[in-house]
N, C-alpha and C positions, 0 to 999 in steps of 0.2 A: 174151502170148507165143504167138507161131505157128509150131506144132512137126509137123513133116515125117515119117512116121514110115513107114521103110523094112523090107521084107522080100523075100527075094532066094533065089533058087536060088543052089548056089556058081558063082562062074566068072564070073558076069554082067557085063559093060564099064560100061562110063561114061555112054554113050549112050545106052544102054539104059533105065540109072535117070534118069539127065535125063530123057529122051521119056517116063516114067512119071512124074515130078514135076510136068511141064509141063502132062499131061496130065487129071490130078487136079485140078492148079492152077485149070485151066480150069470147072473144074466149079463154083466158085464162084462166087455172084451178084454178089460185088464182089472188086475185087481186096484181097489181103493183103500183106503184104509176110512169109515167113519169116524167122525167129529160127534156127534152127537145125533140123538132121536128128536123127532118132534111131533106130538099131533095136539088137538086143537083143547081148551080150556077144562071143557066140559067132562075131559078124560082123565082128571088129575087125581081122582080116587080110583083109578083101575087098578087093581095089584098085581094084577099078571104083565100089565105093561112094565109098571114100575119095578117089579122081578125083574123080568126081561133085560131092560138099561144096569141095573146093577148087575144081573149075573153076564152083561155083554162089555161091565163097565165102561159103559157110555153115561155122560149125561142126559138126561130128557128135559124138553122143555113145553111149557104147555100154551100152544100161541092164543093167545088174547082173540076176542071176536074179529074188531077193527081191524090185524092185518092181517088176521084167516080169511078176511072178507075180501081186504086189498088185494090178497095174492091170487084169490080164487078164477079171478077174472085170466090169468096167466093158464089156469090147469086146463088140460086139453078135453080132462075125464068129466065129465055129468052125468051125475043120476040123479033123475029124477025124487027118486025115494029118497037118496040120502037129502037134495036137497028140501023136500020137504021137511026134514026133520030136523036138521041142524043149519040150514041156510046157505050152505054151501055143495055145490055139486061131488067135490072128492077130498074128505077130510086130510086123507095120507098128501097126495099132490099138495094142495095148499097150503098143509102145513110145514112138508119139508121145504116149498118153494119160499113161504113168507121168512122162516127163522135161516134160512139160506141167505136172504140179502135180496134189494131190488132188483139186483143184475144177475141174478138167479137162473140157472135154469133146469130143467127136468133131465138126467142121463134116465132114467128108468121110468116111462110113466104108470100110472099105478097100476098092479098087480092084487089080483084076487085069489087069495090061498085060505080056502075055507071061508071063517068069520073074520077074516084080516085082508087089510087094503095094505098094501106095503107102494113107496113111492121111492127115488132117489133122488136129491135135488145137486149142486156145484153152486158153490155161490162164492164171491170174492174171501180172503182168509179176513177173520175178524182178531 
């Protein structure tokens, strides 16, 4: 499973996250095909995210604190700021690593494209 894993300043459009999906995407030596997006609970009224997953027709999912937290410890990325604000050092990482699976791991670690964190995670098929 190939899991997308978003983080976003609020407000952000659809665009925005696509051309930071695309551009992530790109980073890898072969292509994938994603399974699904994911970033963390608190993002589940974005609409530019939620655009974004329908117009990529991907599902998204929005990880719960508890294994945003579990996973966190996994992600390579910390910031300081984001952790001050949401508890977690890199929402995109954690979130694709947590909804990836515990045997999860990062192909792409996260990517800053503007106001967007974009991450790639591989996790067992579900």
């Amino acid at each position: 499973m190939i899991v997308i894993g978003i983080g976003t300043r609020r407000g952000v459009g659809m665009q925005t996250i696509i051309d930071a999906i695309e551009m992530t995407l790109n980073l890898l030596q072969q292509p994938v095909t994603p399974d699904r997006i994911a970033s963390a609970w608190f993002k589940h009224e974005e609409r530019g995210l939620i655009e974004a997953a329908e117009h990529l027709r991907l599902p998204v999912c929005f990880v719960e604190a508890t294994p945003l937290e579990a996973a966190a410890h996994r992600a390579p990325s910390h910031s300081a700021r984001v952790t001050a604000l949401v508890g977690v050092g890199s929402v995109a990482e954690a979130a694709a690593l947590a909804e990836a699976g515990d045997n999860s791991r990062l192909l792409i670690a996260r990517q800053t494209v503007g106001d967007v964190t974009c991450a790639i995670a591989e996790g067992p098929s579900k």
